[in-house]
C-alpha positions in Angstrom: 202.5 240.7 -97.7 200.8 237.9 -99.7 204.2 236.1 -99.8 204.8 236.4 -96.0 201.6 234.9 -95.2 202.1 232.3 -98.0 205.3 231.6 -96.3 203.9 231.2 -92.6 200.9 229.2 -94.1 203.4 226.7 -95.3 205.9 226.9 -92.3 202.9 226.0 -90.1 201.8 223.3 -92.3 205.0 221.9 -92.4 205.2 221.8 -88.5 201.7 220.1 -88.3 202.7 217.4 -90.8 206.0 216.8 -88.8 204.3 216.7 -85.2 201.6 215.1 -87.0 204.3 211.8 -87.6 206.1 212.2 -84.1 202.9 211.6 -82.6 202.5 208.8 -84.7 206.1 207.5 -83.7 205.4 207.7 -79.8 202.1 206.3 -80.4 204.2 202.9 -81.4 206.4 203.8 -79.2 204.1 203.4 -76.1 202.5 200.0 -77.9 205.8 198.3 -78.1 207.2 196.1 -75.5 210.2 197.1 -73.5 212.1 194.8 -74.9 211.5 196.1 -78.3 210.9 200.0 -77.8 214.6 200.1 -78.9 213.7 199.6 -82.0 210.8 202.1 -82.3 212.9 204.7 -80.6 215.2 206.2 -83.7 211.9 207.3 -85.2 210.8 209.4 -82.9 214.4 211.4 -82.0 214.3 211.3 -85.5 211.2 213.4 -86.0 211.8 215.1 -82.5 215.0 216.3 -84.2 213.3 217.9 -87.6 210.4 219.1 -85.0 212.8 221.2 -83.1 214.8 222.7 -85.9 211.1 224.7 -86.8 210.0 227.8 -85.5 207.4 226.6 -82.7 208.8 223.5 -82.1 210.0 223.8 -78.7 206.7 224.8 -77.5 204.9 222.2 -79.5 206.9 219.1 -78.1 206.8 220.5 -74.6 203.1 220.1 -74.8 203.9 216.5 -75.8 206.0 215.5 -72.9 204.1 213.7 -70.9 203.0 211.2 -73.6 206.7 210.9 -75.1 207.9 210.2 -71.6 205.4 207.8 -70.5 206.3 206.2 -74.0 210.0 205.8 -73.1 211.7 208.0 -74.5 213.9 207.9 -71.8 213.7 204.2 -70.7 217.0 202.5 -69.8 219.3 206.0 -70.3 220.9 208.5 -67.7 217.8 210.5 -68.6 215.1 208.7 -67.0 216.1 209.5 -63.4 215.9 213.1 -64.1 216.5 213.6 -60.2 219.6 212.8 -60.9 220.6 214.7 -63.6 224.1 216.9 -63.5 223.7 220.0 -64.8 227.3 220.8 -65.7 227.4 218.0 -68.1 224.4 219.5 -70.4 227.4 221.6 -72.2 228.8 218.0 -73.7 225.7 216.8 -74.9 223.7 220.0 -76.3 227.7 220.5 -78.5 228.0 216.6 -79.0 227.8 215.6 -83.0 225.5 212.8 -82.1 222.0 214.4 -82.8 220.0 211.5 -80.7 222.0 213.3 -77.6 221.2 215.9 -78.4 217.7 215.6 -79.1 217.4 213.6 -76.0 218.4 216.3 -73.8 216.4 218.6 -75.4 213.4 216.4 -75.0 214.8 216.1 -71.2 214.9 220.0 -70.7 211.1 220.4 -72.4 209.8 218.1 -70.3 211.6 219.5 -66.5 210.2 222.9 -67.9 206.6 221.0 -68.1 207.1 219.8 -64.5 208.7 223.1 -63.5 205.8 225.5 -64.7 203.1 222.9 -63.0 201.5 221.5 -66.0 202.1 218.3 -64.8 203.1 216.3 -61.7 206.4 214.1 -62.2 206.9 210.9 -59.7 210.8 211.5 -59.4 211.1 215.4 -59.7 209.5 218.3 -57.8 208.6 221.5 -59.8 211.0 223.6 -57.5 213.5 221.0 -58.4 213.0 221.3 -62.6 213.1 225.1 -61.9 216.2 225.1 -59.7 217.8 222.7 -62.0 216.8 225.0 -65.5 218.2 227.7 -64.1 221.2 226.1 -63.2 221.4 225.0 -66.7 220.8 228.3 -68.2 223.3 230.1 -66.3 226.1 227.1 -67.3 225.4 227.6 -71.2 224.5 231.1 -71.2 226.4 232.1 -74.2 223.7 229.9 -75.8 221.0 232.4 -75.7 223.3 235.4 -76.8 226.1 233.7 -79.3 225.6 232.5 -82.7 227.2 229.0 -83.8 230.8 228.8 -83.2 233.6 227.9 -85.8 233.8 224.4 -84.4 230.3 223.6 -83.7 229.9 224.7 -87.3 232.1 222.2 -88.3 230.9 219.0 -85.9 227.7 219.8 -85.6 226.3 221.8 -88.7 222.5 222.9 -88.4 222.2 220.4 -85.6 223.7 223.5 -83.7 220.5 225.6 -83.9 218.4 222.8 -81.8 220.2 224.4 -78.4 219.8 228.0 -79.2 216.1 227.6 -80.1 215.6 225.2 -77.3 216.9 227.6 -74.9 215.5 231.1 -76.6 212.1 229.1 -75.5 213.1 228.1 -72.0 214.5 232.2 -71.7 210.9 233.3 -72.9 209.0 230.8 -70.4 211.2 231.2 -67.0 211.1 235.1 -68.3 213.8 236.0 -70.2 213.7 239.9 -69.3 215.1 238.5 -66.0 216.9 235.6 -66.5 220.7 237.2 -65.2 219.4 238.8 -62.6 217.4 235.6 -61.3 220.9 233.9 -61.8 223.1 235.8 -59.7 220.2 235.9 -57.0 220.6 232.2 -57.4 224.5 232.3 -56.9 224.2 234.6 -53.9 221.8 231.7 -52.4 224.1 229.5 -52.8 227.0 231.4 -51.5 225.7 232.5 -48.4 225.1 228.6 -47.7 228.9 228.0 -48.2 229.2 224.8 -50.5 232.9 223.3 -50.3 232.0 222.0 -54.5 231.8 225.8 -56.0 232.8 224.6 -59.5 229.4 224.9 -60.9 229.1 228.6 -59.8 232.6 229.4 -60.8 231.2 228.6 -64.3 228.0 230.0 -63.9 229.7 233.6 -63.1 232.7 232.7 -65.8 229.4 232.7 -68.2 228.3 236.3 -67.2 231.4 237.6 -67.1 232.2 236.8 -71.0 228.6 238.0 -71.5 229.6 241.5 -70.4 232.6 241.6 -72.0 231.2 240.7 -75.4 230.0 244.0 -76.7 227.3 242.3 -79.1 225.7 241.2 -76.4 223.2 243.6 -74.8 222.2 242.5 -71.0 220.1 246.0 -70.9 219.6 246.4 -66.9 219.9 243.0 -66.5 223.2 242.0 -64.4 224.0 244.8 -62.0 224.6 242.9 -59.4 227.4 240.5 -61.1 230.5 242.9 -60.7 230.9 241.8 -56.9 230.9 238.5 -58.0 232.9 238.7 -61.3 235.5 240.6 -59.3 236.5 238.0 -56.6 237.0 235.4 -59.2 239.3 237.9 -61.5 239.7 241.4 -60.2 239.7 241.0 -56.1 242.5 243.9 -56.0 243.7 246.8 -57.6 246.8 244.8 -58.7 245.0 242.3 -60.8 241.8 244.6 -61.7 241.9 244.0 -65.7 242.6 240.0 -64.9 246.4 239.6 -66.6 247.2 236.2 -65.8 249.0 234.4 -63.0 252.4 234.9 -64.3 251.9 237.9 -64.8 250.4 238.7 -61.0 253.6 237.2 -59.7 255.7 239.7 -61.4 254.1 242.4 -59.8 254.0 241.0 -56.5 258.1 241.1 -56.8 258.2 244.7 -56.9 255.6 246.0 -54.8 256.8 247.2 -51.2 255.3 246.3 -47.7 252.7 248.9 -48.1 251.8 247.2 -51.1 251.5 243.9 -50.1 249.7 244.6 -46.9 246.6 246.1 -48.9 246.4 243.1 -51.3 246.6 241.1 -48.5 243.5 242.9 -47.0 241.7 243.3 -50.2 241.8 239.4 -51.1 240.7 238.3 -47.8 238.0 240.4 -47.6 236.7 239.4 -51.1 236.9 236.2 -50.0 234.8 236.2 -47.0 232.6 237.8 -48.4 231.8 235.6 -50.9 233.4 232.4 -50.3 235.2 232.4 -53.9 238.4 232.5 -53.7 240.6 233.8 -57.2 243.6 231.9 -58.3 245.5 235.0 -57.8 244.9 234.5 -53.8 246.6 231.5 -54.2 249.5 233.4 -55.9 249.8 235.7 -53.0 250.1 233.4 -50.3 252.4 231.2 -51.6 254.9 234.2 -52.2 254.0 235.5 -49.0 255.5 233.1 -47.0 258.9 234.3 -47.7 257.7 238.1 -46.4 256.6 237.2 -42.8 253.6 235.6 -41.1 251.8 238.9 -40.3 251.3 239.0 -44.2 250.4 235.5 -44.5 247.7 236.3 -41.4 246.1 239.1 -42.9 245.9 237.6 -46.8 243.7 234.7 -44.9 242.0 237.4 -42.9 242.3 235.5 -39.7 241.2 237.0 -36.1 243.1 236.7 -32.9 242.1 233.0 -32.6 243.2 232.2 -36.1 246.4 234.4 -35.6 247.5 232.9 -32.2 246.5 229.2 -34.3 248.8 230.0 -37.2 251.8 230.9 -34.9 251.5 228.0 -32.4 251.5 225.8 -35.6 253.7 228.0 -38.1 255.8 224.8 -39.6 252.6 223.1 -40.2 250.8 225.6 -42.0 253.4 226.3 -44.1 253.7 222.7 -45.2 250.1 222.8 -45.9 250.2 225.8 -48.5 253.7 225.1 -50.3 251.5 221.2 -50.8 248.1 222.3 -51.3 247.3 225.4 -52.3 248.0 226.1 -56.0 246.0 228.4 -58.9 243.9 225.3 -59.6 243.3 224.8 -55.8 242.5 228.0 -54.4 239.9 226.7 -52.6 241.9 225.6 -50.1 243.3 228.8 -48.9 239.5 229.4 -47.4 239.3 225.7 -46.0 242.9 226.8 -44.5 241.7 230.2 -42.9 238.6 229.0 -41.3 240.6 225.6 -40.6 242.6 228.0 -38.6 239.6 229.7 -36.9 238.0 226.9 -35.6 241.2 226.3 -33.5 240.9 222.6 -34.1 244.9 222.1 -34.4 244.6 222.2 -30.5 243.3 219.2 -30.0 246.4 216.7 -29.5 245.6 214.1 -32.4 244.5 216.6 -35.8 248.3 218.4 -36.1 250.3 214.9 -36.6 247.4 213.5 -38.4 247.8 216.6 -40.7 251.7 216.2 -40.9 250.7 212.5 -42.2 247.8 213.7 -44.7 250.9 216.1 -46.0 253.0 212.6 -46.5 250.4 210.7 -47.2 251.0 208.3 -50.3 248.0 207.6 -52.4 246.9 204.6 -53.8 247.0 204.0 -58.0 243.2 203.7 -57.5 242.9 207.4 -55.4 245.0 208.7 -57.4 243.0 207.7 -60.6 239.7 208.8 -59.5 240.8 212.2 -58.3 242.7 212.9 -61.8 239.4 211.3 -63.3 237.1 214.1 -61.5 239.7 217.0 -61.2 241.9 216.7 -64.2 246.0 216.3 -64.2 246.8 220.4 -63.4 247.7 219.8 -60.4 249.0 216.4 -58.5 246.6 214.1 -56.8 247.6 214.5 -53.1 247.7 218.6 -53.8 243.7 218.1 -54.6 243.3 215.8 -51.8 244.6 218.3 -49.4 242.7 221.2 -50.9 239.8 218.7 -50.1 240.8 218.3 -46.6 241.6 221.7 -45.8 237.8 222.5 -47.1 236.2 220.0 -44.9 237.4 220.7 -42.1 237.0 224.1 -42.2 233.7 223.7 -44.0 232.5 220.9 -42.1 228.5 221.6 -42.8 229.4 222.4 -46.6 229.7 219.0 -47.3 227.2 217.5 -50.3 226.2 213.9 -51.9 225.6 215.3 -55.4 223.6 213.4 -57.3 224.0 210.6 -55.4 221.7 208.2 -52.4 224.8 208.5 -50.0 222.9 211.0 -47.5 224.2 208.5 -44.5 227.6 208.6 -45.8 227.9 212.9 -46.6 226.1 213.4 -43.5 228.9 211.3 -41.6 231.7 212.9 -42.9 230.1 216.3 -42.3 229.3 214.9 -38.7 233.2 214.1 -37.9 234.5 216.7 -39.8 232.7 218.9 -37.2 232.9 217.1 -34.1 235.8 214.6 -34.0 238.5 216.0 -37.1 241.1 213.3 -36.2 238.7 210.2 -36.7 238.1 212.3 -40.1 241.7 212.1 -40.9 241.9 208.7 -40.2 239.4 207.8 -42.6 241.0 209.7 -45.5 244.4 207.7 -44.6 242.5 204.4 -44.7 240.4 205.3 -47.6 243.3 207.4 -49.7 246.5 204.7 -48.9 245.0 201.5 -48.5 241.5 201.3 -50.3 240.4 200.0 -47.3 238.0 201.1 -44.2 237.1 198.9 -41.5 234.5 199.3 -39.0 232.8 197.7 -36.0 229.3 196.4 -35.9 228.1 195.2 -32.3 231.9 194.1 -32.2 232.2 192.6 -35.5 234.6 193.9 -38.1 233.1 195.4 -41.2 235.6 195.8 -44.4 234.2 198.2 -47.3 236.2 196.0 -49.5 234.5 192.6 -48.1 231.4 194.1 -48.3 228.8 193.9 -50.9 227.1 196.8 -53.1 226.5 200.1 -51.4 222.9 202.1 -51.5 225.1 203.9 -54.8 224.6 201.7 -58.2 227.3 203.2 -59.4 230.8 204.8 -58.0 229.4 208.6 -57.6 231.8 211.2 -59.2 230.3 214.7 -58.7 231.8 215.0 -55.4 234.6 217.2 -53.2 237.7 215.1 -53.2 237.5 213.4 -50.0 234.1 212.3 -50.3 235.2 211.4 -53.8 237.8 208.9 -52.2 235.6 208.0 -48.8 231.8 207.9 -49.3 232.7 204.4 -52.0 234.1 202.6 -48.5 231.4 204.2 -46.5 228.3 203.7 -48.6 229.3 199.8 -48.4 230.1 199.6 -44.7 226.9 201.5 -44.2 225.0 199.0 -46.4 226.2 195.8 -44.7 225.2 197.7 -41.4 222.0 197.2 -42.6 221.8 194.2 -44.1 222.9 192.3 -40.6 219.8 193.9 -38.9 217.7 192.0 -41.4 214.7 190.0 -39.5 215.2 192.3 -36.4 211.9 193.7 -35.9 211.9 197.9 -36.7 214.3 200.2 -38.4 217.6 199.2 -38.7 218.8 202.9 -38.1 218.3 202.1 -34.5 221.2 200.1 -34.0 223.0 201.6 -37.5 223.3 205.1 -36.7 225.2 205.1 -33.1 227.7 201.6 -35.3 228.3 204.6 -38.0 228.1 207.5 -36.5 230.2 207.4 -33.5 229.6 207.0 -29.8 227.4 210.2 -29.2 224.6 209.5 -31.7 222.0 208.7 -28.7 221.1 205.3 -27.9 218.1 205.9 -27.4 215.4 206.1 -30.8 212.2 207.2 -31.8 210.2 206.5 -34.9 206.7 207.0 -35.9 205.8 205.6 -38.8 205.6 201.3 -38.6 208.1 199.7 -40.6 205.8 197.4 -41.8 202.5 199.0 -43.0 204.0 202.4 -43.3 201.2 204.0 -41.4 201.5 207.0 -38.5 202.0 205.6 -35.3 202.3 206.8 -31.6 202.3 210.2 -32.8 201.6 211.7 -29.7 204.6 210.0 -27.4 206.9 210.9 -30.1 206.2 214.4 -30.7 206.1 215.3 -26.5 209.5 212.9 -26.7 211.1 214.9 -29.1 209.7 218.1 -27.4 211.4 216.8 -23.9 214.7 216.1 -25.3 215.4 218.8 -27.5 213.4 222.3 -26.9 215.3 224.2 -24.1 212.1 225.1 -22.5 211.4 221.4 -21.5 214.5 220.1 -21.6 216.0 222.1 -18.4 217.5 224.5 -21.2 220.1 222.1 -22.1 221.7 223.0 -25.5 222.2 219.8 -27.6 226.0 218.8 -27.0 226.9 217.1 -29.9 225.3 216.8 -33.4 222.5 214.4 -33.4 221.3 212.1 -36.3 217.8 212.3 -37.7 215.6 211.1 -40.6 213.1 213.7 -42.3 210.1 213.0 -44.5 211.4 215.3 -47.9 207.9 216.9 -48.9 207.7 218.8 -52.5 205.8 222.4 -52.7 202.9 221.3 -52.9 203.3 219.3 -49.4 203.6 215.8 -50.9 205.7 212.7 -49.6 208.7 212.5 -51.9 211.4 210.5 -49.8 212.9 209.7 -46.5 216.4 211.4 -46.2 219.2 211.7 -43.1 219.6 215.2 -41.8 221.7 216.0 -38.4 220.3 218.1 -35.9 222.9 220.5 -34.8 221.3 223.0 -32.4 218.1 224.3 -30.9 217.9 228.0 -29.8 215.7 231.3 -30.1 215.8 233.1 -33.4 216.4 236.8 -33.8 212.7 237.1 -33.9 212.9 235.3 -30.1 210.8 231.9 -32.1 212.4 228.7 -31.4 214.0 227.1 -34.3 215.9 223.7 -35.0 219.1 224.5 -37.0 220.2 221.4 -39.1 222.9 220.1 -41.5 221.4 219.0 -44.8 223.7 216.9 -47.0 221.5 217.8 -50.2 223.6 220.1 -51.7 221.1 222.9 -51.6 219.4 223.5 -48.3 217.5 226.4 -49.4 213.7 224.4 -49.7 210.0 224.7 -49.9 208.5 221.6 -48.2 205.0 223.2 -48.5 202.2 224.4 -46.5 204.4 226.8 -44.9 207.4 224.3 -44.4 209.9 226.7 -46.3 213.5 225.9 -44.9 215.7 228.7 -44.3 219.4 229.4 -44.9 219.8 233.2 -44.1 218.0 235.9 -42.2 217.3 233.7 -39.3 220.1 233.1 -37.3 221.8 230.7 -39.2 225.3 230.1 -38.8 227.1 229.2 -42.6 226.1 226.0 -43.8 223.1 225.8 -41.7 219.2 225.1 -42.6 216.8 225.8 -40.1 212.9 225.4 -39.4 210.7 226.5 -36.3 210.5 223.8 -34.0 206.8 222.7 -34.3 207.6 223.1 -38.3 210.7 220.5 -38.2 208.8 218.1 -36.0 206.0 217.9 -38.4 208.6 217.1 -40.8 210.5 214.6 -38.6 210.4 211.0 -38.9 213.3 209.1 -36.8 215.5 210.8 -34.0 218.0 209.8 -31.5 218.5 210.5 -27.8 220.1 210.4 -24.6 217.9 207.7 -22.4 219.4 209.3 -19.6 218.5 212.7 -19.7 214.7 213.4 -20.0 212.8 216.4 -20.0 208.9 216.5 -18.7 206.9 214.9 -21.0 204.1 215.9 -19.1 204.5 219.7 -19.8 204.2 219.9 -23.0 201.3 221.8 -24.1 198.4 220.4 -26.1 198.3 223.1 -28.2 201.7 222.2 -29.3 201.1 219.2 -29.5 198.2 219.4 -32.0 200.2 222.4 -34.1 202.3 219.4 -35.0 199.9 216.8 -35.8 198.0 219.6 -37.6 201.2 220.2 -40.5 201.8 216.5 -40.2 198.6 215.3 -41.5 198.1 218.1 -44.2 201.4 216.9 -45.7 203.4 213.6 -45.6 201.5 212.0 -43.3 197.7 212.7 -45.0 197.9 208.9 -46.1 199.5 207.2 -43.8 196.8 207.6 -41.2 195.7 204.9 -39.1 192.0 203.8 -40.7 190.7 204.4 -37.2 191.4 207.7 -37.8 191.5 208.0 -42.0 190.1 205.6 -44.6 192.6 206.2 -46.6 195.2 204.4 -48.8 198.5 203.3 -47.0 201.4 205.0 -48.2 204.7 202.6 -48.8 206.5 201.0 -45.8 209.6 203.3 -44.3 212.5 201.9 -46.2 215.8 201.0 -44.6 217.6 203.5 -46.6 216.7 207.8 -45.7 219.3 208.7 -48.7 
């Protein structure tokens, strides 16, 4: 007993002597000039690293974050935008044989679980964002908190390979490690029901708990219950592939199976995949060898209705074409882009078909063709992924995200002619995809992407679906050079931007009420009963919004504080289930699913949404709203708007974004920053 407590005597003394000399290293740190932290910076990953290898360590440093960050720890890497951090790359650096990234990233994940359990307020991240993010990151490295070192990270990494396992037992114990599956596959379900077209990251994330059931060391207790559904319509939809024997083997089976047969895989993988909207690689196997055995089979394997059905006929040549090119093991994706493709009926309208017939010929340029084998790897040709990205789109038009990325205007365009005008969609991707070039009109000018200067994007963005991928590059600089010619015009340049990038039915007319120039509130009042008149069916002569309208929202954190302007579309106005009036909107951030505080929690299920849709109650979004468009023609009665409505509005206005940005006739208070040109 004596020797135990000897022992823990001297393990704690070692720790306090060690965090004992990386305080001392930040403390130099923080004194040193930027110019020469780089040189200060070695000794404190240094001592981080020895830190973190002790029992306690984790919790110790996390403790520390604020001062190691405000130091600069992070200063001039990939790390000190932590908004815009990629969870799916944390794998390469917590196994990379460097141990400053991997101390850095451990230093990174201490500090978003600081901001995610409130112990401190971060500028650039939310703590709903932090947690969202760590539990992204858990779910993607599970096998951290279960496995012991690997072979090979043995070998490359030696003891540096305990830093991850004890960094992530402690961010297991303080999320709550009892729940941690089970708060993951609620998490995956979230995501699901809001229909992504990008479902790598959750492919992994269930790929994670399916090896963690079948590994019997590992002990999930009654944790996990609800992963079967999920694991089984990646690797198991049907009775046929139940135990997961591989592709070639699948195929064999599907030679000697009868009508009968085929018919109930056909049924079984379709209705896995709408369920879910995962779609196996075996799926892909199926329809490929389907279309051989008759279009009925092909019909039900995509579980099409009558309008899909009558869609697939009409346009039998077509579809073919588009599975024998894009729909492989590696693209299976595209067999649920291809089904609801098909349901929207959008190969009616004259243009889309022969635009589709060219996207099938389409040949890509050296520079396409690089970046998609950069993103998407060389399993599969260039213009196969490119399709599979099509097909997606257009049958997942709201499903469309920036990643990581400020290109909210450009995501939320594509989305917007995905869903309203396909072939002007198609176009783009030809322009973009075969001649690196887009051109577009401004007030009658001509606007090249590759004439134009920088975009809003520092960088080309990579963590995107493959047309965006190819697109939003061309876009994001068209959309910046819209901007920069409305320099000196007095107001927000979205005014005459938005209908330029748009298309023709973003409203001409524009309300805004924040001025540009001071940043304060301003004629609150005319633009809430505006907004009221043009879009809420009881003052608007119950005219449902025709086509998809842009809009600029101020994003608010939890806790009801300003974070940043971003571009939303509103899509539709209409009583709820519950009979309240809600605005349902597209929201190109990924992850719609937000608390925007004091009540403001955006919905994504439950309350009428359609896939791919966020929604708010009316007096909720407009508290929220900062820019919309409209018809000048058609008014509704300002007049009849009630005051009480009215003042609801102003009410969740000024308890949130706009608490300091009132007028000082109305506030002294401090003016929050000007509205800048840019809502990404």
């Amino acid at each position: 007993m004596k020797t135990d407590q000897l022992t823990s005597s001297q393990e704690d003394n070692k720790l306090n002597e060690l965090l004992s000399k990386f305080d001392e290293a930040v403390r130099l740190l923080m004194q040193s000039p930027d110019f020469s932290k780089a040189a200060e910076l070695p000794q404190v990953l240094d001592t981080a690293r020895l830190v973190l290898l002790q029992d306690g360590g984790c919790e110790a440093l996390e403790k520390r974050t604020q001062a190691y960050e405000q130091a600069g720890v992070f200063l001039g890497s990939d790390w000190e935008t932590p908004q815009y951090l990629v969870p799916t790359l944390t794998p390469f650096a917590l196994k990379s044989a460097d141990a400053n990234v991997v101390v850095i990233e451990a230093l990174s994940e201490l500090r978003l679980l600081s901001v995610a359990k409130g112990e401190h307020a971060h500028s650039l991240v939310s703590a709903e964002h932090a947690h969202h993010y760590l539990t992204q990151v858990m779910a993607i490295n599970l096998w951290l908190l279960f496995l012991p070192p690997s072979e090979a990270e043995r070998e490359t990494q030696g003891q540096l390979a305990t830093i991850p396992r004890q960094l992530f037992q402690h961010l297991a114990e303080r999320i709550g490690y009892e729940h941690i599956v089970d708060q993951l596959i609620d998490e995956i379900w979230r995501i699901l029901k809001q229909r992504p077209i990008q479902v790598d990251a959750i492919k992994q994330m269930i790929t994670q708990i399916a090896l963690c059931q079948a590994n019997p060391a590992i002990d999930l207790g009654a944790s996990g219950q609800g992963a079967d559904r999920l694991v089984s319509s990646l690797y198991g939809p049907t009775q046929a592939c139940r135990e997961d024997p591989g592709v070639d083997i699948y195929r064999d089976r599907l030679e000697r199976m009868d009508q009968a047969a085929l018919q109930a895989e056909s049924t079984g993988f379709a209705r896995a995949m709408h369920d879910t909207g995962l779609v196996s690689p075996y799926h892909a196997v199926l329809l490929r060898y389907l279309l051989e055995e008759g279009d009925h089979l092909v019909s039900e394997a995509l579980g099409l209705s009558s309008t899909g059905r009558d869609c697939l006929l009409c346009y039998r040549e077509l579809v073919h074409a588009l599975i024998r090119s894009g729909v492989y093991p590696a693209t299976s994706q595209a067999v649920y882009g291809l089904a609801l493709m098909l349901e929207r009926g959008i190969l009616y309208q004259p243009p889309v078909a022969p635009a589709m017939w060219r996207q099938l010929n389409l040949p890509l340029s050296e520079w396409a063709q690089s970046r998609l084998n950069m993103a998407y790897g060389e399993s599969v040709s260039a213009r196969a992924r490119l399709i599979e990205g099509v097909l997606c789109m257009l049958g997942l038009p709201l499903g469309v995200g920036q990643g990581n990325n400020p290109t909210c205007q450009s995501a939320r365009a594509l989305s917007m002619w995905a869903y309203n005008d396909p072939d002007y969609l198609l176009q783009m991707v030809a322009w973009a995809a075969r001649d690196d070039e887009i051109v577009m009109h401004f007030e009658g000018q001509a606007i090249s992407s590759m004439a134009s200067l920088s975009g809003v994007a520092t960088a080309l963005p990579m963590d995107l679906d493959p047309v965006s991928l190819i697109v939003v590059p061309h876009l994001d600089r068209i959309y910046a050079e819209m901007g920069r010619r409305c320099i000196g015009r007095e107001g927000d340049p979205h005014r005459w931007v938005n209908p330029e990038f748009h298309g023709w039915w973003s409203g001409r007319g524009f309300r805004i009420n924040v001025d540009v120039a001071t940043g304060q509130l301003f004629e609150v009042d005319d633009f809430v009963r505006h907004f009221f008149a043009c879009y809420h069916p009881y003052y608007n002569g119950n005219q449902p919004l025709i086509h998809p309208q842009p809009a600029g929202i101020a994003v608010t954190d939890s806790a009801a504080r300003f974070i940043g302007w971003h571009a939303i579309t509103i899509l539709r106005v209409s009583l709820d289930p519950t009979d309240v009036m809600r605005v349902y909107f597209y929201n190109p951030n990924n992850d719609s699913g937000q608390d925007w505080g004091d009540g403001a929690i955006v919905s994504t299920s439950g309350n009428g949404e359609r896939f791919g849709e966020a929604s708010l109650t009316f007096e909720r979004f407009a508290s929220r709203l900062y820019i919309y468009h409209y018809d000048p023609l058609e008014r509704g009665e300002l007049v009849s708007v009630t005051s009480d409505e009215l003042e609801n509005v102003k009410h969740y206005l000024h308890r949130s974004w706009g608490a300091s940005r009132l007028p000082p006739a109305e506030l002294q208070a401090d003016q929050g920053p000007s509205a800048p040109p840019d809502l990404g």
